[in-house]
Biopython code that builds the backbone (N, CA, C, O; Angstrom):
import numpy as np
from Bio.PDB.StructureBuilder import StructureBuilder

atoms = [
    (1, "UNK", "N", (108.591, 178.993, 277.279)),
    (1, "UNK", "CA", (109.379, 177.848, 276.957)),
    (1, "UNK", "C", (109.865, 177.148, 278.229)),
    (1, "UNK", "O", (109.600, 175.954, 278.366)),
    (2, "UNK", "N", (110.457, 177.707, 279.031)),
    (2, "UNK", "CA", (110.591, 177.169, 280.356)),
    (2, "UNK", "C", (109.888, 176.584, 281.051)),
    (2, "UNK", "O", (110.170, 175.563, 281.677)),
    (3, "UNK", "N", (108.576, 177.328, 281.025)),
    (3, "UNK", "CA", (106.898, 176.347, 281.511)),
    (3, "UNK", "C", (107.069, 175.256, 281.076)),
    (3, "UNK", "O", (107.418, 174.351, 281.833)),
    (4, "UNK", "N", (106.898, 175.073, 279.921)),
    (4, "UNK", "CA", (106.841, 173.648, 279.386)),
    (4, "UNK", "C", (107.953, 173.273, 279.218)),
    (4, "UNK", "O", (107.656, 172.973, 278.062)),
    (5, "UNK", "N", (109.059, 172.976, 279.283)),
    (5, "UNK", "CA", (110.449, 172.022, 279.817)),
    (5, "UNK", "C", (110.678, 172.285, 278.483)),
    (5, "UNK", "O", (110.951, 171.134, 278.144)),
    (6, "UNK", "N", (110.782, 172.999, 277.366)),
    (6, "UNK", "CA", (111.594, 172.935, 276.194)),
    (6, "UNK", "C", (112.796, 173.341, 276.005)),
    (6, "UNK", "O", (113.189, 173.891, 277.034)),
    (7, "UNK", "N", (113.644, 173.341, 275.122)),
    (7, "UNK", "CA", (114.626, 173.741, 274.573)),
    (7, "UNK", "C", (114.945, 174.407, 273.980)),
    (7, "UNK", "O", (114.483, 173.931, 272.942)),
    (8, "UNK", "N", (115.618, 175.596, 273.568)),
    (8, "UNK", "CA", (115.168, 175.922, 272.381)),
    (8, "UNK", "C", (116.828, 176.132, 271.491)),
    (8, "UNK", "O", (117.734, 176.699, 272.101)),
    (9, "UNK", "N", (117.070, 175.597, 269.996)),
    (9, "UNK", "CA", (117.927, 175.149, 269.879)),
    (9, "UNK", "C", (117.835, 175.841, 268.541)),
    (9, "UNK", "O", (116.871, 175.918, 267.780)),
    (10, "UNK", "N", (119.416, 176.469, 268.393)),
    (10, "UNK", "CA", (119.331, 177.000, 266.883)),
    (10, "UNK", "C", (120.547, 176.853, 266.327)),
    (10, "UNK", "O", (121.568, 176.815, 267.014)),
    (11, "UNK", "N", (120.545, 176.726, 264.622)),
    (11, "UNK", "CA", (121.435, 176.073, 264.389)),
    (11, "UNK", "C", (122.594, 177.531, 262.913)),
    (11, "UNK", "O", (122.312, 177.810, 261.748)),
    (12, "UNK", "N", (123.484, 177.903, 263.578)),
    (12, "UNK", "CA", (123.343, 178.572, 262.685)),
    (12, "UNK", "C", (125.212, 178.137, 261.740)),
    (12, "UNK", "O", (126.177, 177.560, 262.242)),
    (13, "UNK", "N", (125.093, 178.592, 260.603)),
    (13, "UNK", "CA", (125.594, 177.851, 259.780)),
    (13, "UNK", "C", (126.546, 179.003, 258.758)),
    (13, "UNK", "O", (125.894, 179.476, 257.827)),
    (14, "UNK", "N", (127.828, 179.414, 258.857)),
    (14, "UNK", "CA", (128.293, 179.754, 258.530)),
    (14, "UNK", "C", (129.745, 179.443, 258.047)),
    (14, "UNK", "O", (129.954, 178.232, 258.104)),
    (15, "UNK", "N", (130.904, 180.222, 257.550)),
    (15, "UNK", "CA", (132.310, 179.784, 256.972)),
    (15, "UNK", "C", (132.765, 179.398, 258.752)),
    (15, "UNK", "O", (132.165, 179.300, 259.822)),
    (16, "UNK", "N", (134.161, 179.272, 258.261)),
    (16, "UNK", "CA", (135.231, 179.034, 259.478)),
    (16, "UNK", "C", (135.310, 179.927, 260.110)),
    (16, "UNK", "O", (135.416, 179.736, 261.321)),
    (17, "UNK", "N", (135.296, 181.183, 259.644)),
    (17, "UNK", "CA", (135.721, 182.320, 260.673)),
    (17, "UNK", "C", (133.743, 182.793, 261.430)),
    (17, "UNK", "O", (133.140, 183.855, 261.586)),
    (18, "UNK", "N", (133.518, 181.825, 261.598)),
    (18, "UNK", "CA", (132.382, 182.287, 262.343)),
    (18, "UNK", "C", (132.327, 181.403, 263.974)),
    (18, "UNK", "O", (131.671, 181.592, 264.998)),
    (19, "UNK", "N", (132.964, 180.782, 263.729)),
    (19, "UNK", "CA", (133.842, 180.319, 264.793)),
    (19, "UNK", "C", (135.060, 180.719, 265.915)),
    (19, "UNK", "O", (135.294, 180.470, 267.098)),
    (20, "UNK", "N", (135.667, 181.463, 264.854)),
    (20, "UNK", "CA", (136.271, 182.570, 265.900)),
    (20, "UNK", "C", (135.429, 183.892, 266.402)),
    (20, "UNK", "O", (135.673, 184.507, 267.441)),
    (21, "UNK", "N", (134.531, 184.164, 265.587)),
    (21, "UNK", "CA", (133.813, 185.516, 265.922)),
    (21, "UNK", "C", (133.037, 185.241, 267.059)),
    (21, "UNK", "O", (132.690, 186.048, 267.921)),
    (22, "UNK", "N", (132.677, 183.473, 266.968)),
    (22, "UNK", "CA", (132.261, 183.458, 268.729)),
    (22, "UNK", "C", (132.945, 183.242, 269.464)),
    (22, "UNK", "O", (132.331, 182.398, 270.118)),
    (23, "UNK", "N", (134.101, 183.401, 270.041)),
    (23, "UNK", "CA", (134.966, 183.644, 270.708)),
    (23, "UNK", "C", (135.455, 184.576, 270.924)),
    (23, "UNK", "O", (136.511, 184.654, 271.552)),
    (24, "UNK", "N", (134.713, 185.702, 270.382)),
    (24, "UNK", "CA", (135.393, 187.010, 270.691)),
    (24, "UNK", "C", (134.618, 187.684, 271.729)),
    (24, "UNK", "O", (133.426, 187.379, 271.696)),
    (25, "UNK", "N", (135.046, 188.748, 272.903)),
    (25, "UNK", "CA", (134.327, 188.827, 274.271)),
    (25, "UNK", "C", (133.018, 189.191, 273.597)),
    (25, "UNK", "O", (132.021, 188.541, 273.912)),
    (26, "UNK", "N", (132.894, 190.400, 272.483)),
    (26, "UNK", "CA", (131.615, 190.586, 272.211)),
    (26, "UNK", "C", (130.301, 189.412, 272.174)),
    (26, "UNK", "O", (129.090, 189.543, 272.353)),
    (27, "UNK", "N", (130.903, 188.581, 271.950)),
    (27, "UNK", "CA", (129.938, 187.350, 271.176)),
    (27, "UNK", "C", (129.810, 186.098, 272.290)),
    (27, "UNK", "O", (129.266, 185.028, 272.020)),
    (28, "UNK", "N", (130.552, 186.503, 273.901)),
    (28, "UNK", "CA", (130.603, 185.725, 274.491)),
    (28, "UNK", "C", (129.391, 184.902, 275.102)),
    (28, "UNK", "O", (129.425, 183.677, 274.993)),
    (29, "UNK", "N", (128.474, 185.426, 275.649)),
    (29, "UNK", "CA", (127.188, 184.872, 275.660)),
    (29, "UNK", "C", (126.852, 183.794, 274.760)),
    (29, "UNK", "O", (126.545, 182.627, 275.004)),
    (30, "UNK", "N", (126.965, 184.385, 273.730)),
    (30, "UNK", "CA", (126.440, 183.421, 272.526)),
    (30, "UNK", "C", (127.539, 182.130, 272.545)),
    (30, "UNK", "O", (127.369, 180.961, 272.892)),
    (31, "UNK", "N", (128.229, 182.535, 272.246)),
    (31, "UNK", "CA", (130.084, 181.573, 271.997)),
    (31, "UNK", "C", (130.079, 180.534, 273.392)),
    (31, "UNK", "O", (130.457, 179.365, 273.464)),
    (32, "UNK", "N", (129.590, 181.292, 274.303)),
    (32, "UNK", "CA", (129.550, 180.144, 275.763)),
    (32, "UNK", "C", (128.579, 179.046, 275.671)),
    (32, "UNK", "O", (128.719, 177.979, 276.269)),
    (33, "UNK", "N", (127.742, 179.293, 275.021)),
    (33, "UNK", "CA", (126.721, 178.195, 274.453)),
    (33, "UNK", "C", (126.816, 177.703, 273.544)),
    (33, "UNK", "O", (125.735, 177.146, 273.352)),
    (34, "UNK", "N", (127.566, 177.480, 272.631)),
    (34, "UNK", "CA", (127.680, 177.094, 271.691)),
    (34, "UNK", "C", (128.170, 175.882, 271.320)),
    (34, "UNK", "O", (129.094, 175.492, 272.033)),
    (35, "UNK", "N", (127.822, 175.108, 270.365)),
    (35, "UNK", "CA", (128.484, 173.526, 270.593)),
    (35, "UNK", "C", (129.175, 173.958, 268.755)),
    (35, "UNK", "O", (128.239, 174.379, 268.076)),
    (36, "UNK", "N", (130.240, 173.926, 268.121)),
    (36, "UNK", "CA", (130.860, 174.022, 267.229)),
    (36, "UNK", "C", (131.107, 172.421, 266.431)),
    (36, "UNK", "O", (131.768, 171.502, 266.914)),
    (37, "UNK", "N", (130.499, 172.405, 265.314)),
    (37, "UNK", "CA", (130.437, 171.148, 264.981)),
    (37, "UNK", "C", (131.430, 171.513, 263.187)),
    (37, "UNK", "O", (130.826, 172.120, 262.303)),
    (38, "UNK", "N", (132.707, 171.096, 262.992)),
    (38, "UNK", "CA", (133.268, 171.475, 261.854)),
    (38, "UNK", "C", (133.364, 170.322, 260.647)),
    (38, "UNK", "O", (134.009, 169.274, 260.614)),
    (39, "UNK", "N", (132.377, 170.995, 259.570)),
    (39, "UNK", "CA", (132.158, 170.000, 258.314)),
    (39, "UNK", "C", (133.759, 169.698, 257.443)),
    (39, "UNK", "O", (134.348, 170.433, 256.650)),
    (40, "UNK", "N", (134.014, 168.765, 257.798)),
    (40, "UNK", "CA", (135.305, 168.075, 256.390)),
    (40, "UNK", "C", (135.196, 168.430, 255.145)),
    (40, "UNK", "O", (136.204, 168.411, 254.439)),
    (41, "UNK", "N", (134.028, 168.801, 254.653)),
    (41, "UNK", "CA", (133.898, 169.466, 253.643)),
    (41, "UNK", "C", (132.941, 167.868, 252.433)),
    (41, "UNK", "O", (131.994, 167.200, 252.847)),
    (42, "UNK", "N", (133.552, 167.716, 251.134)),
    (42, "UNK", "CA", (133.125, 166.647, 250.350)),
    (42, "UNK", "C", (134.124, 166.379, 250.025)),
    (42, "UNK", "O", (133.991, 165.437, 249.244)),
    (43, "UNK", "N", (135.633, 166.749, 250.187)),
    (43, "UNK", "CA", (136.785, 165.808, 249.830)),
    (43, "UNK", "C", (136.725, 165.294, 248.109)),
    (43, "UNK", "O", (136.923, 166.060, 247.167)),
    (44, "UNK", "N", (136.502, 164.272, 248.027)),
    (44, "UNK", "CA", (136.905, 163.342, 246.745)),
    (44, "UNK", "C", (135.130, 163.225, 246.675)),
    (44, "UNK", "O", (135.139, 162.089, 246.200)),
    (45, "UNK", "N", (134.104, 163.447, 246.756)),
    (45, "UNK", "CA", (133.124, 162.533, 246.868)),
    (45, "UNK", "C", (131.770, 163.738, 246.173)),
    (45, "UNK", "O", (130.629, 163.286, 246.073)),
    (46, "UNK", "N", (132.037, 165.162, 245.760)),
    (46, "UNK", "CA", (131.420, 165.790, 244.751)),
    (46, "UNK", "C", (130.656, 165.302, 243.973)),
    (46, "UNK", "O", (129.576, 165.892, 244.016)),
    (47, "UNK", "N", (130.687, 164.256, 243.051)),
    (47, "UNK", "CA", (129.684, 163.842, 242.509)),
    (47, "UNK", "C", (128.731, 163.351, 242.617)),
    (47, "UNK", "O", (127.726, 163.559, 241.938)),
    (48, "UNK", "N", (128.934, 162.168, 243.997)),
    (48, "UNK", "CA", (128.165, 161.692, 245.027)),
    (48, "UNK", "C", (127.158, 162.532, 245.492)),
    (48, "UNK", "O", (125.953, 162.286, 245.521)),
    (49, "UNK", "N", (127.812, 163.677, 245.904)),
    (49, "UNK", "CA", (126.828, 164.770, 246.803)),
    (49, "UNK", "C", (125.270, 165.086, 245.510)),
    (49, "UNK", "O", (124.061, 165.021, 245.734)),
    (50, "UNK", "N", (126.108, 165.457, 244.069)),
    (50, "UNK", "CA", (125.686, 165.865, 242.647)),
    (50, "UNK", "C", (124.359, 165.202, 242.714)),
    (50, "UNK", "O", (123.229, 165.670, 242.854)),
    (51, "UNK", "N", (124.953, 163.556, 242.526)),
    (51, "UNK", "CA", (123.808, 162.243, 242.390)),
    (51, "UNK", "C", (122.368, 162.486, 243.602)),
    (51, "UNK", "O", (121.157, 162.371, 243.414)),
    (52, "UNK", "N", (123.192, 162.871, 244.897)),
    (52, "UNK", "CA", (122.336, 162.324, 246.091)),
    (52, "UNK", "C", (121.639, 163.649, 245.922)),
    (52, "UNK", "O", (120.507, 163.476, 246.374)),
    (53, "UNK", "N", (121.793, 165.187, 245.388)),
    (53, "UNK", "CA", (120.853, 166.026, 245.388)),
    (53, "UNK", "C", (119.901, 166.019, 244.530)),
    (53, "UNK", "O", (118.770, 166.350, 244.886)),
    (54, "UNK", "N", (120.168, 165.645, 243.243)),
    (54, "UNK", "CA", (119.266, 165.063, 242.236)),
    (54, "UNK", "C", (118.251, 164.313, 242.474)),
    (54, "UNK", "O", (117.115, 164.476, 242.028)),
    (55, "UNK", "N", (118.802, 163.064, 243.523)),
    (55, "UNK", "CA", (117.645, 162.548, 243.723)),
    (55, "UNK", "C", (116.600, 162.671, 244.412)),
    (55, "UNK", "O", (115.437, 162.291, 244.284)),
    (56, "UNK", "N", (117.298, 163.390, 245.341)),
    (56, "UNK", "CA", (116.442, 163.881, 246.572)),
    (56, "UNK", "C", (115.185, 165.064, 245.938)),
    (56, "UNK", "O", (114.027, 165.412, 246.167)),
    (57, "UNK", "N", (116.452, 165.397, 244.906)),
    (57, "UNK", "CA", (115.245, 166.701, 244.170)),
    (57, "UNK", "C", (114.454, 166.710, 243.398)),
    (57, "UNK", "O", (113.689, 167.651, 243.186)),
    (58, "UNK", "N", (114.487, 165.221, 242.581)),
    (58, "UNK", "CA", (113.350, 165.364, 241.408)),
    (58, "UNK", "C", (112.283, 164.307, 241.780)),
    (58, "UNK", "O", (112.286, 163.208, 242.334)),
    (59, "UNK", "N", (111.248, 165.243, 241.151)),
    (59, "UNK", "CA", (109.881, 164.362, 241.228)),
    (59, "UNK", "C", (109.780, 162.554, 241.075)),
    (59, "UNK", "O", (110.735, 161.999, 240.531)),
    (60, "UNK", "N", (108.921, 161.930, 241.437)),
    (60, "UNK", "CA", (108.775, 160.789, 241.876)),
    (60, "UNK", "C", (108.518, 160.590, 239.606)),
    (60, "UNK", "O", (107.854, 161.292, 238.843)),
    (61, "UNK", "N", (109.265, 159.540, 239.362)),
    (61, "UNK", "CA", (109.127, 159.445, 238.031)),
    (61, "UNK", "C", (110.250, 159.919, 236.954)),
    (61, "UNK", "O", (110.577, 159.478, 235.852)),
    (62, "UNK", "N", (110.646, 160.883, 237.656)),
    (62, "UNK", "CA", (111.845, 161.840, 236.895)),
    (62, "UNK", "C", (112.903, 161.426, 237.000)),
    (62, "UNK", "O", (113.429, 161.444, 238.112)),
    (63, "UNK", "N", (113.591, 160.905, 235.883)),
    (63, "UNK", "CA", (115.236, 160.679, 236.402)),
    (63, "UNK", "C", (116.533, 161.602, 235.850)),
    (63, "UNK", "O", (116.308, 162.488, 235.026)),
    (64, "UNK", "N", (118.066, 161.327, 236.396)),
    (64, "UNK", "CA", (118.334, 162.253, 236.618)),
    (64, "UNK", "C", (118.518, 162.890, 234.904)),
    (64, "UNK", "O", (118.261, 164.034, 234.530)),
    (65, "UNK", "N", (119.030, 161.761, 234.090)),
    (65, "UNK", "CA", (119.159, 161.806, 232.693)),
    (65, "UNK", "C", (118.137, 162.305, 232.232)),
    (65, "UNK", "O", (118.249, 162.446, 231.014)),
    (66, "UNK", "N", (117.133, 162.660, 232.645)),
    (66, "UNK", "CA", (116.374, 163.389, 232.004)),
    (66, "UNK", "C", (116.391, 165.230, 232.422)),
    (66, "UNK", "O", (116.033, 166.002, 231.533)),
    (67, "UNK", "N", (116.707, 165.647, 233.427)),
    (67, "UNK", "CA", (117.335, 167.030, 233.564)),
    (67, "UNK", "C", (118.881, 167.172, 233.435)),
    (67, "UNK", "O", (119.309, 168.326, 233.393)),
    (68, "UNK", "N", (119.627, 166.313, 233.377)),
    (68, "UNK", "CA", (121.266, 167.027, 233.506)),
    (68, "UNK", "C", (122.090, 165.751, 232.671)),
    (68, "UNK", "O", (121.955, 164.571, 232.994)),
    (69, "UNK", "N", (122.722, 166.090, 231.855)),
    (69, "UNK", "CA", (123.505, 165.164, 231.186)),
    (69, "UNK", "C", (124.460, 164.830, 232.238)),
    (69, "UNK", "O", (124.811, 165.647, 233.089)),
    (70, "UNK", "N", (124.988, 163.320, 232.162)),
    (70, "UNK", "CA", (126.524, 162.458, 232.457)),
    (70, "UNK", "C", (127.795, 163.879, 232.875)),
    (70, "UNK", "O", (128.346, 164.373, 233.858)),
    (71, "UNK", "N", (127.727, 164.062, 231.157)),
    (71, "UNK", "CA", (128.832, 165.039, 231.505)),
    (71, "UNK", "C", (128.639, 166.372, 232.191)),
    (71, "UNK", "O", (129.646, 166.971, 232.566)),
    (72, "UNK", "N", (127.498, 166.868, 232.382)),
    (72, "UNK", "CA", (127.030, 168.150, 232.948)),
    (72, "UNK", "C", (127.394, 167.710, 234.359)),
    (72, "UNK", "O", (128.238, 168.399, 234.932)),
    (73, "UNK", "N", (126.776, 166.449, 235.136)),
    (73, "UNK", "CA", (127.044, 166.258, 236.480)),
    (73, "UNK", "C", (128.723, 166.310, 236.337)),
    (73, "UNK", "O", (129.108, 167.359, 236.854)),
    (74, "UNK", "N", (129.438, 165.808, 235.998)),
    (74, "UNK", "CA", (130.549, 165.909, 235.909)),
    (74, "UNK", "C", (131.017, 166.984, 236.132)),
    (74, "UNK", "O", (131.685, 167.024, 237.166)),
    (75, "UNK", "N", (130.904, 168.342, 235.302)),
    (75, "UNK", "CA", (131.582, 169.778, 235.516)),
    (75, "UNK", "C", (131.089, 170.015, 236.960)),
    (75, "UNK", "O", (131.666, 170.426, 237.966)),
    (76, "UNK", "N", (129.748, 169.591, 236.701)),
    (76, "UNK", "CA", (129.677, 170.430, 238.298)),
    (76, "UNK", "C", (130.389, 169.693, 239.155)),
    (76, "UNK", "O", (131.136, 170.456, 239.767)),
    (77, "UNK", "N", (130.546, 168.442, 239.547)),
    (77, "UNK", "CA", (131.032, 168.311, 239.969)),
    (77, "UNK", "C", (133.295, 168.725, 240.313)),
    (77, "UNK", "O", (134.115, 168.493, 241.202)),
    (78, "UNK", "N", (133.283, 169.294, 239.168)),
    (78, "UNK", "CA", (134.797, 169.479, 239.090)),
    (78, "UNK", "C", (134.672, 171.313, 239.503)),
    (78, "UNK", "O", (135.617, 171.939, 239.983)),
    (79, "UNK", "N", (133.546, 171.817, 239.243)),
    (79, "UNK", "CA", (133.431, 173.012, 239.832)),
    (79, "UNK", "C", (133.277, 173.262, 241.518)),
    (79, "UNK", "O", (133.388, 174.307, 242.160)),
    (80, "UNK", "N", (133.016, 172.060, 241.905)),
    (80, "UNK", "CA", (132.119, 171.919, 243.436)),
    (80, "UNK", "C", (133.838, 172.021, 243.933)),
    (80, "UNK", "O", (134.071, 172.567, 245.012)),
    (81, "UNK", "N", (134.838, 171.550, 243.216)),
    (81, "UNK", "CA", (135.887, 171.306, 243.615)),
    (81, "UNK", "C", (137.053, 172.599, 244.060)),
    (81, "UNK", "O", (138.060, 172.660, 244.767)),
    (82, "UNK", "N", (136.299, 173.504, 243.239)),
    (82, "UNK", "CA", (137.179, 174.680, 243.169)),
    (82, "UNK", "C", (136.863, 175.983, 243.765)),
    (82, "UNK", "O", (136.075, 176.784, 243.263)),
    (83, "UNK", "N", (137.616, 176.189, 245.030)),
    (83, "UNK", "CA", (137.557, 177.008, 245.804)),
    (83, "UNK", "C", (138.130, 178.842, 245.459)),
    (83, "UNK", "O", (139.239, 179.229, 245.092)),
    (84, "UNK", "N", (136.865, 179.649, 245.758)),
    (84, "UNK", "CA", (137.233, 180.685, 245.636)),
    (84, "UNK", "C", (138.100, 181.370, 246.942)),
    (84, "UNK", "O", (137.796, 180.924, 248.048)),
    (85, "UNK", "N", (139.049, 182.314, 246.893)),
    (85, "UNK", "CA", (139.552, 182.540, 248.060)),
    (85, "UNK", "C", (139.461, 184.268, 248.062)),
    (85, "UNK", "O", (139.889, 184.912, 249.020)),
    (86, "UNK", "N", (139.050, 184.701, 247.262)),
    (86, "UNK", "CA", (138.776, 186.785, 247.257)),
    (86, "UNK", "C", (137.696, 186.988, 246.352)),
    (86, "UNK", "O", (137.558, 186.554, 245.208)),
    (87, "UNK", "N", (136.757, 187.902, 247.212)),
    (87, "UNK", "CA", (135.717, 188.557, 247.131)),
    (87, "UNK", "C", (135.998, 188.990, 245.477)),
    (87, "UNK", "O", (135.330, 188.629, 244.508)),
    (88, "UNK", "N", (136.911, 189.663, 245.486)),
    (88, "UNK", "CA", (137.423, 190.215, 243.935)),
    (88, "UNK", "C", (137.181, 189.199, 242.666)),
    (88, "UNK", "O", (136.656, 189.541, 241.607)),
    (89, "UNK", "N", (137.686, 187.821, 242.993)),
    (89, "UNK", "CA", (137.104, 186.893, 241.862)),
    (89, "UNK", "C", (136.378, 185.885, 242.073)),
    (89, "UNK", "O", (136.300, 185.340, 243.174)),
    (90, "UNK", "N", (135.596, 185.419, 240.771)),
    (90, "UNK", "CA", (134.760, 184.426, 241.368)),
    (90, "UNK", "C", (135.476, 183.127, 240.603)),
    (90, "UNK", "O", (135.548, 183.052, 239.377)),
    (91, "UNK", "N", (135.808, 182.478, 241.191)),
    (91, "UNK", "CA", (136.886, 181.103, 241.055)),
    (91, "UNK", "C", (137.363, 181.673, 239.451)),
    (91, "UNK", "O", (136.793, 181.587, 238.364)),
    (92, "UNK", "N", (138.036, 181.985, 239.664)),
    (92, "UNK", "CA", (139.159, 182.501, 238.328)),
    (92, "UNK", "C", (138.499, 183.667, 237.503)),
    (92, "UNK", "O", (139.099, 184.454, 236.772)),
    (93, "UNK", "N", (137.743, 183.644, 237.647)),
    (93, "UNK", "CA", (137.449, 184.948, 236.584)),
    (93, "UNK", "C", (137.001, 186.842, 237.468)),
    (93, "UNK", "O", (136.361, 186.929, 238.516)),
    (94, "UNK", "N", (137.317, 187.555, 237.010)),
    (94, "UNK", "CA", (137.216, 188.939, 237.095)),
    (94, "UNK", "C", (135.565, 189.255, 237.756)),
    (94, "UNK", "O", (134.545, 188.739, 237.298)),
    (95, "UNK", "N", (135.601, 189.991, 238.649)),
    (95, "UNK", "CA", (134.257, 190.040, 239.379)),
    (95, "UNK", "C", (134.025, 191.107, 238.357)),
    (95, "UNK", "O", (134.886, 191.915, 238.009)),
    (96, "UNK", "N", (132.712, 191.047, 237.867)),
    (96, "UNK", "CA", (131.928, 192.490, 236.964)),
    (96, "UNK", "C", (132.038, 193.744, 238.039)),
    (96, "UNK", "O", (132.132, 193.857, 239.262)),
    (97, "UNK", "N", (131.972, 194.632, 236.879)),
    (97, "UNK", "CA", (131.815, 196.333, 238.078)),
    (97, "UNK", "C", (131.149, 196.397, 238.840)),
    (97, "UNK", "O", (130.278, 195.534, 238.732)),
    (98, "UNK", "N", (130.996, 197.256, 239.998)),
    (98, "UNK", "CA", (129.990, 197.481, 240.765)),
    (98, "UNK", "C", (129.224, 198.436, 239.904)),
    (98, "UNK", "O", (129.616, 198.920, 238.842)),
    (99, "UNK", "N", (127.875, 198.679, 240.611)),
    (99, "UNK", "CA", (127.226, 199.784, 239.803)),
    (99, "UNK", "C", (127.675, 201.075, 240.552)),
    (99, "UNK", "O", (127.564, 202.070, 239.836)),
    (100, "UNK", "N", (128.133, 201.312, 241.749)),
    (100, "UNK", "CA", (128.954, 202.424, 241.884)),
    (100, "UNK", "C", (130.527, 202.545, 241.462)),
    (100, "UNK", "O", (131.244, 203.484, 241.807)),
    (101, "UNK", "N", (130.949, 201.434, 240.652)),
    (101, "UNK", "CA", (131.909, 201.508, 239.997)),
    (101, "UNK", "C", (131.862, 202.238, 238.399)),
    (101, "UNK", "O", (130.983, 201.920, 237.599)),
    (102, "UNK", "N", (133.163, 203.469, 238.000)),
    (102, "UNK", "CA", (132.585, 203.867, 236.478)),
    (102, "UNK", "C", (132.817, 203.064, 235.762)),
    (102, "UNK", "O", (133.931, 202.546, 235.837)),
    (103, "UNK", "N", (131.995, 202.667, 234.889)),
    (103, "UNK", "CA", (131.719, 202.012, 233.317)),
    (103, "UNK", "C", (133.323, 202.044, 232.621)),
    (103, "UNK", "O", (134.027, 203.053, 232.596)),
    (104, "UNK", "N", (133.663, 200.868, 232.139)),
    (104, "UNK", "CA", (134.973, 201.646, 231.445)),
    (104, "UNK", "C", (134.637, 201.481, 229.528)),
    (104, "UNK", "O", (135.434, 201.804, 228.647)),
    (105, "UNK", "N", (133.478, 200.993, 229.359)),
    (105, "UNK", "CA", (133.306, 201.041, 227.949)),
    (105, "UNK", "C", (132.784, 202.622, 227.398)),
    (105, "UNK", "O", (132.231, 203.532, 228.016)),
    (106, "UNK", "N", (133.283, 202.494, 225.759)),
    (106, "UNK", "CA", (132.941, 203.910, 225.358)),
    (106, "UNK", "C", (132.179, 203.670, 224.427)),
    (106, "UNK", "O", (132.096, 202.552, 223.917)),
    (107, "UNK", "N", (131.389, 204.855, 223.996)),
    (107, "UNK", "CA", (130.607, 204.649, 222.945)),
    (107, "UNK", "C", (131.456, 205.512, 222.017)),
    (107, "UNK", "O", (132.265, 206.379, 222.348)),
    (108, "UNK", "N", (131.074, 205.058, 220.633)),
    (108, "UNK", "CA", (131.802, 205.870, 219.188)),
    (108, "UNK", "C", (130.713, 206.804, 218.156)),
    (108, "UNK", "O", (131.150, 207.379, 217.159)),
]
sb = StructureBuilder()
sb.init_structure("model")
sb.init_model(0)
sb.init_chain("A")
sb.init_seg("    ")
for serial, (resi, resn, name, xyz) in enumerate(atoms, 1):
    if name == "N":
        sb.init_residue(resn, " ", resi, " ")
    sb.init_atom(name, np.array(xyz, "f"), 0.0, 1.0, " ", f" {name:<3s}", serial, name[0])
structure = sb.get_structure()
């Protein structure tokens, strides 16, 4: 790569706290190179994102009313909105057992 004058550039893409983990001495190498670029997130504009993946995603001919109802983009979009904050649940509801967790149903 050096022979030929390239670059070589990688982009890697994780939460917030991957940002501090390059800053930690372990990770310094890496973290010293690093250019940290932090996404605003989608704010108010979820549905937008909804519309612009749809389109980007369906075949030349296909529209969106024909895979996802009005109101379907809608939930998702009000779901896109709602942030999980523990491993334990997944945006409001009870994470299922592990399979090294015991079963708590009985049989009769």
């Amino acid at each position: 790569m050096l022979e030929g004058g390239g670059q070589l550039s990688i982009v890697l893409i994780g939460r917030p706290k991957l940002k501090n983990d390059l800053r930690r001495p372990k990770m310094e190498e890496v973290g010293d190179r690093t250019t940290v670029f932090e996404f605003g997130g989608l704010r108010d504009r979820q549905r937008d994102y909804i519309d612009w993946v749809m389109k980007a995603s369906l075949q030349e001919g296909v529209e969106q009313a024909d895979v996802l109802t009005d109101a379907a983009a809608t939930l998702l979009a009000a779901k896109l909105k709602t942030r999980c904050r523990s491993a334990s649940t997944s945006c409001g509801r009870s994470r299922p057992p592990m399979k090294s967790e015991p079963s708590r149903s009985m049989s009769i």
